[in-house]
SELO-603835 format. One line per 10 residues: number of its first residue (from 1); for each residue z, y, x of N, C-alpha, C. Coordinates in steps of 0.05 Angstrom, whole numbers. Example, Ala and Ser with C-alpha at 12.3 -4.5 7.8 and 13.67 -1.06 7.14 Angstrom:
# residues 2
1	156 -114 264 156 -90 246 156 -66 264  142 -45 257 143 -21 273 157 1 258
***
This chain:
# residues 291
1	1914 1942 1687 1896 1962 1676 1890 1955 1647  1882 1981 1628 1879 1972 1601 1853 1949 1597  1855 1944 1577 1832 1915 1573 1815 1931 1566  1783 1919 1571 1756 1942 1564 1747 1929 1536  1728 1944 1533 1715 1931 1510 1689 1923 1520  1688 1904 1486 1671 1875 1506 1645 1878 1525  1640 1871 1544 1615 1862 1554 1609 1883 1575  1635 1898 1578 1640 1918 1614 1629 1904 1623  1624 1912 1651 1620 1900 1677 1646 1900 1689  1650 1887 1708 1676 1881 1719 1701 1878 1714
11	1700 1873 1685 1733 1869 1674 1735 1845 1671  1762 1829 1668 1774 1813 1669 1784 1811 1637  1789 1784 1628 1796 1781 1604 1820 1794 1594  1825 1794 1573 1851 1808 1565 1879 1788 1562  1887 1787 1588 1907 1775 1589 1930 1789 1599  1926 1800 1614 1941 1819 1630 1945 1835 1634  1966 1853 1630 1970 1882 1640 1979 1896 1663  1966 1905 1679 1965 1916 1711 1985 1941 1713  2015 1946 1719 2031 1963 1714 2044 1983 1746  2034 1998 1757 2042 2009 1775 2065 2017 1779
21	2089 2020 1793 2119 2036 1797 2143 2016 1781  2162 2020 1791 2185 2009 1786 2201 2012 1765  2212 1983 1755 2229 1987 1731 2262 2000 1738  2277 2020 1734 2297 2034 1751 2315 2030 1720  2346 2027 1715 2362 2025 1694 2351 2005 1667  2368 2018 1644 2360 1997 1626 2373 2005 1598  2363 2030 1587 2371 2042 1559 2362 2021 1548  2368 2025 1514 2375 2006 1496 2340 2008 1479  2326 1984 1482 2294 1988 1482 2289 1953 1461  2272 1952 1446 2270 1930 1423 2251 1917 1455
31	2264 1891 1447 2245 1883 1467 2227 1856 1461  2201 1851 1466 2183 1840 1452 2178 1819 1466  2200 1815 1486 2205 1784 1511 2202 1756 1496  2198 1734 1503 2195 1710 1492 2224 1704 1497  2231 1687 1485 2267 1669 1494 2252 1654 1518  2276 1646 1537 2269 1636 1558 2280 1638 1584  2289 1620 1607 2296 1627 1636 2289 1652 1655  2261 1643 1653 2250 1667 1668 2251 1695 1663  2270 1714 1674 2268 1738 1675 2259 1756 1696  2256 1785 1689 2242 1798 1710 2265 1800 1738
41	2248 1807 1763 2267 1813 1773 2253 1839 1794  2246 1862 1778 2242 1883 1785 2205 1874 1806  2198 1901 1817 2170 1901 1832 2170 1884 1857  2191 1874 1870 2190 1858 1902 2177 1837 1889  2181 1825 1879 2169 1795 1873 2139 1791 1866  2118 1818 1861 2101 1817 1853 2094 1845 1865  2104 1843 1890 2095 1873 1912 2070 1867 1922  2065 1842 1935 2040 1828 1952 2021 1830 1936  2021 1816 1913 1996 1820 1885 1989 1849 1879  2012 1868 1878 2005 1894 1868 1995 1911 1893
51	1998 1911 1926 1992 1918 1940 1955 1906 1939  1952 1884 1939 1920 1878 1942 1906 1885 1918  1919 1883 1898 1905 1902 1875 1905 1921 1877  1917 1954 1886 1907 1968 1886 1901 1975 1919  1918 1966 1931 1896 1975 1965 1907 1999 1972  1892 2009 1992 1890 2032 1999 1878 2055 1989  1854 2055 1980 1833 2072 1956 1841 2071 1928  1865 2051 1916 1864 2046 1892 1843 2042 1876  1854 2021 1853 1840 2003 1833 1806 2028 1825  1798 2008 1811 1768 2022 1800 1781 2047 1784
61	1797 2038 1770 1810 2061 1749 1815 2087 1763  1840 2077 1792 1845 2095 1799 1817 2115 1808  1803 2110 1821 1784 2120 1845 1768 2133 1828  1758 2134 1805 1747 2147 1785 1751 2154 1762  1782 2150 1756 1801 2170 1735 1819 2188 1748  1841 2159 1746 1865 2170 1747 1875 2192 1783  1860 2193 1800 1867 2208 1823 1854 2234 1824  1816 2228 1821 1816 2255 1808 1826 2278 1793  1835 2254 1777 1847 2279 1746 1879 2287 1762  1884 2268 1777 1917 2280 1781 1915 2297 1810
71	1894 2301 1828 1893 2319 1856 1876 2343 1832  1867 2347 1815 1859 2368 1801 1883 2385 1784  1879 2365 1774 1920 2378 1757 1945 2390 1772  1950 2376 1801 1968 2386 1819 1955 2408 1828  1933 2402 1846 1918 2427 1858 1938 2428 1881  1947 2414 1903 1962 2423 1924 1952 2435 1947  1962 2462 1951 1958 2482 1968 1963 2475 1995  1949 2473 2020 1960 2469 2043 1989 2482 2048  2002 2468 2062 2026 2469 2075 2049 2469 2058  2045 2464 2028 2067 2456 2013 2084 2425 2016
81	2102 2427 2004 2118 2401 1998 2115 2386 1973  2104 2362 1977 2105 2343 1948 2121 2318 1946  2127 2311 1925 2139 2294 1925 2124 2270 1905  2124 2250 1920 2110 2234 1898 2130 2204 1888  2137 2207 1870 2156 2192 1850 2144 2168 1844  2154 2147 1841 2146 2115 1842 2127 2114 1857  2121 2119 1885 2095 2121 1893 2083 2093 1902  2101 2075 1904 2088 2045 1903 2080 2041 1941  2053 2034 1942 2043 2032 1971 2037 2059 1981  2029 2077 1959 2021 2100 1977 1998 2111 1967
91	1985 2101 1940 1956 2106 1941 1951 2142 1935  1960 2153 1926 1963 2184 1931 1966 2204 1955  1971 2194 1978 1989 2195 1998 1968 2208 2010  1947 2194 2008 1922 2206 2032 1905 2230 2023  1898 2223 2003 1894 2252 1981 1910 2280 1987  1933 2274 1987 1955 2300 1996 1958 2304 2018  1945 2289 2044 1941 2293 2074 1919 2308 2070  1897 2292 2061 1872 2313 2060 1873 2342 2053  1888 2343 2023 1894 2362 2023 1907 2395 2045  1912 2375 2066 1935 2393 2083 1963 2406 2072
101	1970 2384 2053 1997 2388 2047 2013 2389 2076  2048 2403 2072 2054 2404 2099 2075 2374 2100  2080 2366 2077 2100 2346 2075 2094 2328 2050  2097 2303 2054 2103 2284 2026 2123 2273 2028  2148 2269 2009 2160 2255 1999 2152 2230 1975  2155 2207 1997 2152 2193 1977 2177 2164 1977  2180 2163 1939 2208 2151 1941 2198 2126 1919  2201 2097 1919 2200 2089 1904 2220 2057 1902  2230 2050 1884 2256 2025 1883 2250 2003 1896  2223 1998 1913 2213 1967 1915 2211 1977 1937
111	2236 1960 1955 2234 1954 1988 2207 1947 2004  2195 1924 1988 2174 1917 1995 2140 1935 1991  2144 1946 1968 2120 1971 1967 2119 2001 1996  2148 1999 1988 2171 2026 2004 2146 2009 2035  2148 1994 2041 2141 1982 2071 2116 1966 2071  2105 1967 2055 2072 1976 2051 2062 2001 2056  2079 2022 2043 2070 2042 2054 2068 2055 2085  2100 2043 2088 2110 2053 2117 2079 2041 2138  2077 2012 2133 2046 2010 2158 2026 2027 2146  2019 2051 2130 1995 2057 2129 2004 2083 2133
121	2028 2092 2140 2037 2126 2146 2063 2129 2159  2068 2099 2174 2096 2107 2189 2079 2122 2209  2067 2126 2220 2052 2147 2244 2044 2178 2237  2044 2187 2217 2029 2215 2207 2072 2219 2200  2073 2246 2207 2094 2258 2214 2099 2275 2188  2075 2279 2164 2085 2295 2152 2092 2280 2121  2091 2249 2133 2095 2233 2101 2136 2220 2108  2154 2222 2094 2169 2204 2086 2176 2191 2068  2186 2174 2074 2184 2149 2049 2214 2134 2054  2223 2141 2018 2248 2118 2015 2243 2110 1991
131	2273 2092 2000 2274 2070 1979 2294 2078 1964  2284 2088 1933 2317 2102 1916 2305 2096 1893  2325 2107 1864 2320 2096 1844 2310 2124 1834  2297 2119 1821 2283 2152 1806 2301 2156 1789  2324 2132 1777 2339 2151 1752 2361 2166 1763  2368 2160 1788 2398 2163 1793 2391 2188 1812  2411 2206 1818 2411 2226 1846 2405 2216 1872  2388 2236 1887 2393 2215 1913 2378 2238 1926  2376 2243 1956 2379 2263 1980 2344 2275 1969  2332 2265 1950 2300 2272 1950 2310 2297 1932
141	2322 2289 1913 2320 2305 1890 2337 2327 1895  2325 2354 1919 2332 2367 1932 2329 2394 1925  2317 2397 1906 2308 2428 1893 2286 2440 1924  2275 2415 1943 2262 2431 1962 2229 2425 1957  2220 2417 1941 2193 2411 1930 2173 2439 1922  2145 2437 1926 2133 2448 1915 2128 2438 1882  2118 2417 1890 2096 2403 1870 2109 2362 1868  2104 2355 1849 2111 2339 1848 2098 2314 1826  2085 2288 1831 2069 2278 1817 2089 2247 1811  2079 2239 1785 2089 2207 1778 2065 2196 1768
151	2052 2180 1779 2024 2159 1779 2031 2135 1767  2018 2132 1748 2019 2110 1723 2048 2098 1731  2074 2104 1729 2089 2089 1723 2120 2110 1709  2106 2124 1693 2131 2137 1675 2136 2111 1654  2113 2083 1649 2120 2067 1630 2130 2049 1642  2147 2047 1660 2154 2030 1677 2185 2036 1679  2189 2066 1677 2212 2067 1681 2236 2066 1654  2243 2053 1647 2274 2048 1630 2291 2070 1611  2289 2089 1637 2311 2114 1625 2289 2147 1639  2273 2141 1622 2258 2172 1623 2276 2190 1621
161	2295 2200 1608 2302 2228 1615 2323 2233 1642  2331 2209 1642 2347 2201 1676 2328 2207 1697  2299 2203 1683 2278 2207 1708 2278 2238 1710  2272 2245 1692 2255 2270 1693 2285 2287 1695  2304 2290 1699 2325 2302 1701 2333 2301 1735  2322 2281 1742 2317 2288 1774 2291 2285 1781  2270 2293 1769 2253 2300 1780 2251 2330 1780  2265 2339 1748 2261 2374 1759 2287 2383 1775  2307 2371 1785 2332 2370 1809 2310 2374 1831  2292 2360 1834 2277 2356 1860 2259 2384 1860
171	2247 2400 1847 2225 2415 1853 2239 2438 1855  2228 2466 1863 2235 2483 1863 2230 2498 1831  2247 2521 1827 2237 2541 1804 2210 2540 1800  2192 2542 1782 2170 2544 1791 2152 2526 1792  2166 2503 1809 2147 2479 1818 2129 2468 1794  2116 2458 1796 2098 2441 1781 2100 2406 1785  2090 2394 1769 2094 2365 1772 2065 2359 1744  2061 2332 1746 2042 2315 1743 2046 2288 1741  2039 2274 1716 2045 2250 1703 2019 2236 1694  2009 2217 1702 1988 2203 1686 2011 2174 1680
181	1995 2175 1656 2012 2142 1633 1988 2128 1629  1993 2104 1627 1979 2093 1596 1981 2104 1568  1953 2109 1559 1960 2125 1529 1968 2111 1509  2003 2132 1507 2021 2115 1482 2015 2104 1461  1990 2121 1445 1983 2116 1422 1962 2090 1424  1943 2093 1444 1920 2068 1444 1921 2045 1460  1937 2041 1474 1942 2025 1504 1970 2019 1505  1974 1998 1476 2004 1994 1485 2007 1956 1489  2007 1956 1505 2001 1918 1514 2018 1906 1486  2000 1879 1482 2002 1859 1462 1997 1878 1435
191	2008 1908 1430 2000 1918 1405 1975 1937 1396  1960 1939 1418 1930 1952 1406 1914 1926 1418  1890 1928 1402 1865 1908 1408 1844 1922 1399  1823 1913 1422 1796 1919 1404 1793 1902 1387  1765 1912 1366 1756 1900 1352 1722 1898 1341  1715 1889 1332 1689 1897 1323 1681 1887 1294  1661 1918 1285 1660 1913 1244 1632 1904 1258  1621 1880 1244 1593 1871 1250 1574 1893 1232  1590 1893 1199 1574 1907 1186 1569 1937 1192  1585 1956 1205 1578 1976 1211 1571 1985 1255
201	1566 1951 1258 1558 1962 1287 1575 1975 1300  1610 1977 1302 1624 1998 1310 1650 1981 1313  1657 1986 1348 1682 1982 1358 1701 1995 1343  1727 1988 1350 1750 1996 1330 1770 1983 1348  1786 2006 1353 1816 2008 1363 1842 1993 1338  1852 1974 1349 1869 1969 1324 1895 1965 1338  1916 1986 1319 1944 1993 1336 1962 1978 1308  1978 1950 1328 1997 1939 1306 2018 1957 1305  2030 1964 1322 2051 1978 1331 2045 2004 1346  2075 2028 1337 2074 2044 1355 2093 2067 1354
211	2109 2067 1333 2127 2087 1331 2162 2080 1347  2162 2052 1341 2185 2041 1358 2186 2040 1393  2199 2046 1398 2199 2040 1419 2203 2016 1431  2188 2004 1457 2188 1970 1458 2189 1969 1485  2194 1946 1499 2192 1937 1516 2180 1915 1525  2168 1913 1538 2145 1884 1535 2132 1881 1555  2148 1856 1563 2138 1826 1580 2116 1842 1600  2101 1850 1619 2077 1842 1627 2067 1815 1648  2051 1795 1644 2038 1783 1662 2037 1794 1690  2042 1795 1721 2020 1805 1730 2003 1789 1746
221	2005 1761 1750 1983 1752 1757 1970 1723 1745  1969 1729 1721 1950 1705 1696 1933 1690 1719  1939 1666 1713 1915 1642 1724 1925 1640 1753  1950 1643 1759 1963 1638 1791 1977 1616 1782  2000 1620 1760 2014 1604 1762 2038 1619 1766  2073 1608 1764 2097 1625 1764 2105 1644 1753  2088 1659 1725 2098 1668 1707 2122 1689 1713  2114 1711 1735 2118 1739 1742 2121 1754 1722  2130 1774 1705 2136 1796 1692 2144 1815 1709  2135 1846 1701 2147 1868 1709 2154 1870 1681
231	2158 1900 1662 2174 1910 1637 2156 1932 1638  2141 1930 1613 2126 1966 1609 2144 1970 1578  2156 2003 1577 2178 2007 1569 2149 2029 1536  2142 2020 1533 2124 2037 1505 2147 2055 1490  2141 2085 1494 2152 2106 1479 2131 2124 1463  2129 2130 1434 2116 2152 1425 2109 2175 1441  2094 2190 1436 2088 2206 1453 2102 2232 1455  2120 2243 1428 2140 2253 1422 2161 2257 1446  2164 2222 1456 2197 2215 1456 2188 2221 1491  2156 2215 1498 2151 2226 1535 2161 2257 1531
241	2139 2272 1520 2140 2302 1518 2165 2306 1518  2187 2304 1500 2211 2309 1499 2230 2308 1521  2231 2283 1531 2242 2271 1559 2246 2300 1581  2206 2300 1580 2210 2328 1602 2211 2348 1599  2208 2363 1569 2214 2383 1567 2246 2388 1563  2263 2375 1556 2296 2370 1554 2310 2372 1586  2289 2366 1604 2296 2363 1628 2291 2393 1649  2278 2410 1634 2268 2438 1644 2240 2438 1645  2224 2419 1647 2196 2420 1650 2177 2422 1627  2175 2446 1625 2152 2462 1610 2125 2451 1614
251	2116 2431 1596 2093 2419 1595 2066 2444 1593  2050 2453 1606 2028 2475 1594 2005 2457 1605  2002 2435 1605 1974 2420 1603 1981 2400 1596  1963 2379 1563 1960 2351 1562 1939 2346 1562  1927 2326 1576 1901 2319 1577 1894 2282 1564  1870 2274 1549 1881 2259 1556 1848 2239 1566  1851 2230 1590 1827 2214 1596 1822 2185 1595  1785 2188 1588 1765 2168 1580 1762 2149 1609  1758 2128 1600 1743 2109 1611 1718 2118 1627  1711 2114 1647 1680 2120 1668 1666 2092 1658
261	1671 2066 1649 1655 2043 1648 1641 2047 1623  1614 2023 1620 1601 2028 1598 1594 2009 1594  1588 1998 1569 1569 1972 1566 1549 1965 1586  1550 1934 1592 1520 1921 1595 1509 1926 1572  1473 1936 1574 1455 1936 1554 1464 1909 1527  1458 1918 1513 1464 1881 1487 1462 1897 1466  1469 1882 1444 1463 1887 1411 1488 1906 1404  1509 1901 1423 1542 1915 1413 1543 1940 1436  1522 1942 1452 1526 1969 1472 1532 1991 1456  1518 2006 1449 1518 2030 1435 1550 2035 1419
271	1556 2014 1404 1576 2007 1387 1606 2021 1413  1597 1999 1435 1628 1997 1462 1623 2026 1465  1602 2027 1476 1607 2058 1488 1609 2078 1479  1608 2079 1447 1619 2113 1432 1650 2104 1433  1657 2073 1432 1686 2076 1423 1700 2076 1447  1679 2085 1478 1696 2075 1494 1696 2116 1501  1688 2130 1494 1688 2159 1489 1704 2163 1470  1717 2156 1449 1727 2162 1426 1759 2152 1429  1761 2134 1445 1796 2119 1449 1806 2127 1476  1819 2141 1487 1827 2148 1517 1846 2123 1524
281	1841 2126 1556 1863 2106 1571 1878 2116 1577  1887 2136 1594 1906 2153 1597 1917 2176 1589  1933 2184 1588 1950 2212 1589 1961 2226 1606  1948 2243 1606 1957 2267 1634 1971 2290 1631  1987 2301 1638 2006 2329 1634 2013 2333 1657  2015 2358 1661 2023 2385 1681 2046 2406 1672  2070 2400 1675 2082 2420 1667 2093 2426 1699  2115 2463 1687 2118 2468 1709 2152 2475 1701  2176 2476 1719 2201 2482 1721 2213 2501 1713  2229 2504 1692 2229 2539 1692 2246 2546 1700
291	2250 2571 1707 2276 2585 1714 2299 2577 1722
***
């Protein structure tokens, strides 16, 4: 999850970046890795850590951003078909039951997530779940979809327009789909930081980087020990938009959403919390398939 500014309640220091969905291929990306042995070796190895971090209800983020904003943006109609793309354990899954969707597809590269999910919906008849790569073709990307969602991990994936070129394969004419990111511009690990001007009382977003595209290292479990990486793939926001509109998908909603946390009362409250209204965490878009 992005780092807060100072003196949240419940955040964790800024060490780490919390990255949902799978790294799939491997276009040609600057990459901001240390030299060294240890390389990634995709989501299995850090499936157990990412399953208890987000659970079944998903993270704080999720449960009061990012699911709202994305069961609002889809809007799924009973008895449709969705498909949900890197879907990880599943945390969307139940949302689209409630819904009375008539079907989920859900497909994501990590055997071990893939079967996290399976114990929390191998019994409900209207969810399936495989294990495929989002860049490549494969029996999902069926043109039989209504609606179709990707939950924080378009920065995860390598070869965006490989994605999004079967994700609009997968939906029908028509269909709609739904993307929440980390926002490109403010939330790009190791190259934005907060900050604070003493003299004017006022947090401050500071972006080293951001027009290049990068690739970069993430932690995911600081202070364990074994030095885990997944790969968050940082693209302009240009080079997302583009991806899916090149792919058929007519973007007609970007949104992009705030933080719900706020300072503890202190001398720097006032300061966190306009800048925590003024810098978004995520990015949201709704486009739909055309013709």
């Amino acid at each position: 999850m992005p780092t807060p500014p100072r003196k949240r309640p419940n955040y964790q220091a800024k060490k780490a970046w919390q990255r949902p969905g799978p790294p799939q291929g491997k276009p040609p990306f600057k990459s901001s890795a240390p030299r060294g042995p240890k390389k990634e070796q995709g989501w299995d190895q850090v499936a157990g850590w990412y399953d208890k971090l987000v659970g079944e209800r998903g993270s704080d983020y999720h449960r009061n951003v990012i699911l709202p904003a994305a069961m609002r943006l889809l809007a799924p109609a009973p008895g449709e078909k969705v498909l949900d793309l890197c879907c990880g354990q599943g945390v969307l899954i139940p949302l689209l039951l409630e819904a009375k969707v008539g079907g989920v597809t859900g497909v994501d590269a990590s055997p071990r997530l893939i079967e996290s999910a399976k114990a929390r919906f191998d019994r409900e008849k209207r969810v399936e779940l495989m294990v495929a790569d989002a860049c490549a073709p494969g029996p999902w990307a069926d043109g039989s979809h209504d609606a179709a969602a990707c939950i924080m991990a378009v920065h995860d994936v390598p070869d965006l327009p490989a994605m999004a070129r079967q994700l609009a394969n997968a939906l029908k004419p028509g269909g709609r789909f739904v993307a929440i990111f980390m926002h490109p511009c403010f939330r790009i690990p190791q190259q934005a930081h907060w900050g604070w001007d003493e003299g004017r009382k006022l947090q401050f977003r500071r972006v080293d980087r951001y027009g290049v595209p990068q690739e970069i290292p993430i932690v995911t479990h600081p202070g364990q020990g074994g030095g885990d990486t997944t790969t968050f793939y940082h693209r302009p926001v240009g080079q997302v938009l583009t991806a899916f509109g090149q792919a058929g998908l007519a973007v007609e909603v970007c949104e992009e959403l705030f933080s719900h946390r706020r300072s503890q009362p202190g001398p720097r409250a006032k300061g966190e919390n306009r800048a925590v209204q003024e810098f978004p965490v995520f990015m949201a878009i709704r486009a739909v398939k055309l013709p």
